[in-house]
N, C-alpha and C positions, 0 to 999 in steps of 0.2 A: 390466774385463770387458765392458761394453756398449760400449765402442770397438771390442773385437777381433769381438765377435758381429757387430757393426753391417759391418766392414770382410770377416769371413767371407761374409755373406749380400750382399756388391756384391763378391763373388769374388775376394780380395785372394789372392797366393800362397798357398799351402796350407801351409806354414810358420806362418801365422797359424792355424791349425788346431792345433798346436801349443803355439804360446806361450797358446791362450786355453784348450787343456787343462791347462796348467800352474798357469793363475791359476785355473780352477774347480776343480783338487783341492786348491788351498791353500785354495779355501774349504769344503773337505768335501763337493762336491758330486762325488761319485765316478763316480756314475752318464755325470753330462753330460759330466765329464773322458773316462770310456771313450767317452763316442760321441763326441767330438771327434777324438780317435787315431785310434780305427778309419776315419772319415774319412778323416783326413790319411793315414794305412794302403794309402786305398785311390787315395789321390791321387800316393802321392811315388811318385819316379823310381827312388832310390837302394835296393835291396835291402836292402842291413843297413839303413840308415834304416827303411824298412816295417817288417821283422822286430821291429823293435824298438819300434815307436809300437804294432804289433798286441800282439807279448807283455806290454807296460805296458797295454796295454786289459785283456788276461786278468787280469791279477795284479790289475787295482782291482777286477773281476768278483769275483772269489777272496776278496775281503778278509773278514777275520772280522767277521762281524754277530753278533747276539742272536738268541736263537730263544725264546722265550718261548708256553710249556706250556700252558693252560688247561684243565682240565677241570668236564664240566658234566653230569648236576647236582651242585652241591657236595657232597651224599652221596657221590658215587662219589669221591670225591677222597679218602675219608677212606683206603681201604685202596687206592686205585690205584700202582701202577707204572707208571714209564716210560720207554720204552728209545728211545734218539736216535741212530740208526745204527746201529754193531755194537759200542756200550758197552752194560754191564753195564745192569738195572734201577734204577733207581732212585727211591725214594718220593717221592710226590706232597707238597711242602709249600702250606699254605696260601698262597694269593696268586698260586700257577701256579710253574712249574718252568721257569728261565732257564739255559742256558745258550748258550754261545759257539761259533760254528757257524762254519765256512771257506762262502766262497760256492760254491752249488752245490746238487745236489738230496741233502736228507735223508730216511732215515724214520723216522716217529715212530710210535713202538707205542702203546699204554696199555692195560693190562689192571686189572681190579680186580673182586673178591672177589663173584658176584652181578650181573654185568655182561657184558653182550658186548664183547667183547675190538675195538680199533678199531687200523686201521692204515693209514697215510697217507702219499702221496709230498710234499714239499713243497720247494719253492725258495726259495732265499736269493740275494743280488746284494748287493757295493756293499756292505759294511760297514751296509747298513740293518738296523734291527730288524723283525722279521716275528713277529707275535702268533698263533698256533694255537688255535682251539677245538674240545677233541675234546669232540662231545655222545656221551656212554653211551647206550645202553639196557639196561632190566633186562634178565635173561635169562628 
């Protein structure tokens, strides 16, 4: 990997844009694989070539991450709901509320019993987990 970054930045063919996204999404590093494509995307010659280093850039964008719940303060937690998109409610278990999310912008509601209701835009990327704290207020 430090060969091909080292050979990218003294401006080796943009090809090597390529093969060094290939070796950094074998190492889970999705993020840096999409911005090697899109590079190389914005480098190659060949049309279907581009099309295609750009739509592998979307799709590691896309990839399913965690989305991980928090509510605060942990009293509100006992009767909260919460809704992750356009699924159903669902109860607040202790420890925060995880699910598995496609990259991209969700929203996440939480209402509970006694509380003002919160509602939030939030982004995901990359297969990463992203940790949410919604702080309640009484009502």
């Amino acid at each position: 990997r430090r060969l091909l970054e080292l050979a990218v930045s003294l401006g080796a063919h943009p090809t090597a844009l390529r093969a060094l996204a290939r070796v950094q999404e074998s190492q889970g590093d999705r993020r840096a694989a999409a911005g090697s494509l899109n590079r190389y995307a914005a480098l190659a010659t060949d049309a279907p070539d581009r099309d295609d280093a750009a739509a592998r850039a979307e799709q590691l964008r896309r990839t399913l991450g965690e989305l991980l719940v928090e509510v605060r303060p942990n009293r509100a937690g006992i009767t909260a709901r919460v809704w992750i998109d356009r699924d159903g409610p669902r109860p607040y278990p202790a420890g925060g509320l995880r699910s598995m999310v496609e990259g991209g912008e969700h929203r996440v509601r939480v209402e509970a019993q006694g509380w003002q209701t919160s509602e939030q835009r939030v982004s995901t990327a990359y297969g990463e987990r992203l940790a949410v704290r919604v702080v309640l207020t009484p009502q």
